[in-house]
C-alpha positions as a Markdown table, in Angstrom:
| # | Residue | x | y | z |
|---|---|---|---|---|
| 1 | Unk | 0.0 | 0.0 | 0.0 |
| 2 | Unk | 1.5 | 3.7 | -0.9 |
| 3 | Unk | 1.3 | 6.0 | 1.7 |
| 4 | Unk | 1.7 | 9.4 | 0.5 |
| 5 | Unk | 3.1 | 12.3 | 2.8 |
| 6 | Unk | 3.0 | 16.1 | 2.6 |
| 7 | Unk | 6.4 | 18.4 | 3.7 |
| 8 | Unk | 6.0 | 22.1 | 3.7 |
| 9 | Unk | 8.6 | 24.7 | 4.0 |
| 10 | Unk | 7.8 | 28.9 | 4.3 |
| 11 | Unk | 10.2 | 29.7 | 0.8 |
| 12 | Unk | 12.2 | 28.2 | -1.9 |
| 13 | Unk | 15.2 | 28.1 | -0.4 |
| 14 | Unk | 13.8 | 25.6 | 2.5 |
| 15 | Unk | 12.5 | 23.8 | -0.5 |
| 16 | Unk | 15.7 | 23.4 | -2.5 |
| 17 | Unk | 17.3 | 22.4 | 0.7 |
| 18 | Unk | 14.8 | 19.6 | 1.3 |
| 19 | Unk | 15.2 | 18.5 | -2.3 |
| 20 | Unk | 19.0 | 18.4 | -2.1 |
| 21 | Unk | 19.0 | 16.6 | 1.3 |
| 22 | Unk | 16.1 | 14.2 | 0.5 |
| 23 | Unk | 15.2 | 14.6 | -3.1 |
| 24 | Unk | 15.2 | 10.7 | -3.6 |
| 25 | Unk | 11.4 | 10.8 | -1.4 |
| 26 | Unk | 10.0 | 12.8 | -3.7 |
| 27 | Unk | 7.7 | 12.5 | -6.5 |
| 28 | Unk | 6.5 | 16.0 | -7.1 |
| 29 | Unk | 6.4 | 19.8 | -5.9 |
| 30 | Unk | 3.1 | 21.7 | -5.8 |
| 31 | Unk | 4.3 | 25.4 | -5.4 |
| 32 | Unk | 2.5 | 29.0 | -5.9 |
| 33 | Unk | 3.8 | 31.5 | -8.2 |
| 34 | Unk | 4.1 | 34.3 | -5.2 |
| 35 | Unk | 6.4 | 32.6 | -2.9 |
| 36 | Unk | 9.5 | 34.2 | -0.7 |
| 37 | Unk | 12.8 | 34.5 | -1.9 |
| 38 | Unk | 12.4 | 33.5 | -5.9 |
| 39 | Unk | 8.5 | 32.9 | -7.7 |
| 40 | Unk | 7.2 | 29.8 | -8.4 |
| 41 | Unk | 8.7 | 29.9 | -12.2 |
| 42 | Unk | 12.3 | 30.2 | -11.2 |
| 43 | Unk | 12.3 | 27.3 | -8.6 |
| 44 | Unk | 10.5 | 25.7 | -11.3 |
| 45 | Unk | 13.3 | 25.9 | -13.3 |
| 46 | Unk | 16.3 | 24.9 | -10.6 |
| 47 | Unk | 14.3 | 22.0 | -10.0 |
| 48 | Unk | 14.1 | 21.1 | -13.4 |
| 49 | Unk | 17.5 | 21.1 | -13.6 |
| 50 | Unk | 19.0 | 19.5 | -10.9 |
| 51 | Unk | 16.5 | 17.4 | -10.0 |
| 52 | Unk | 14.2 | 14.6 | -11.8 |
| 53 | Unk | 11.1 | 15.9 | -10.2 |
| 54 | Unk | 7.8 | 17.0 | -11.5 |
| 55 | Unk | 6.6 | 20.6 | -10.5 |
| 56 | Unk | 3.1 | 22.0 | -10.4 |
| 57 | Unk | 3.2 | 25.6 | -10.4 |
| 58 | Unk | -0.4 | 27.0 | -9.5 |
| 59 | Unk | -1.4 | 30.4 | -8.7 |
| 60 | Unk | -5.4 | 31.9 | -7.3 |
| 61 | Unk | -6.6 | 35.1 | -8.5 |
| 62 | Unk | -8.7 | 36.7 | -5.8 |
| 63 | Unk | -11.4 | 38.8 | -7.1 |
| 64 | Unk | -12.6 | 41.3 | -4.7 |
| 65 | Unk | -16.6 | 42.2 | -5.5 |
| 66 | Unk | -17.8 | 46.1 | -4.7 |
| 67 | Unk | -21.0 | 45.2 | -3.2 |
């Protein structure tokens, strides 16, 4: 049976720290575009190239309604 486990870190140095340390125990990295440090698209692209892990980059749009 797989058990699946979430890490979370506050920015994308943390993450790239993890990864380095640990990156055999993961299969993939769900980050948001606004993060700390660098956005989603450049750790996106260190990932990509020194690590064979799949990234998700998402980002929300808040709409705000005037009532």
């Amino acid at each position: 049976m797989r058990t699946d486990r979430v890490v979370t870190v506050k920015n994308a140095k943390d993450a790239l720290c993890i990864l380095q340390i640990r990156a055999d125990k993961f299969d993939l990295v769900v980050t948001d575009v606004h993060i700390p440090e660098m956005n989603g698209f450049e750790l996106q692209r260190v990932i990509d190239k020194e690590f064979d892990i799949s990234v998700v980059c998402e980002f929300l749009i808040l709409y705000v309604l005037k009532k």
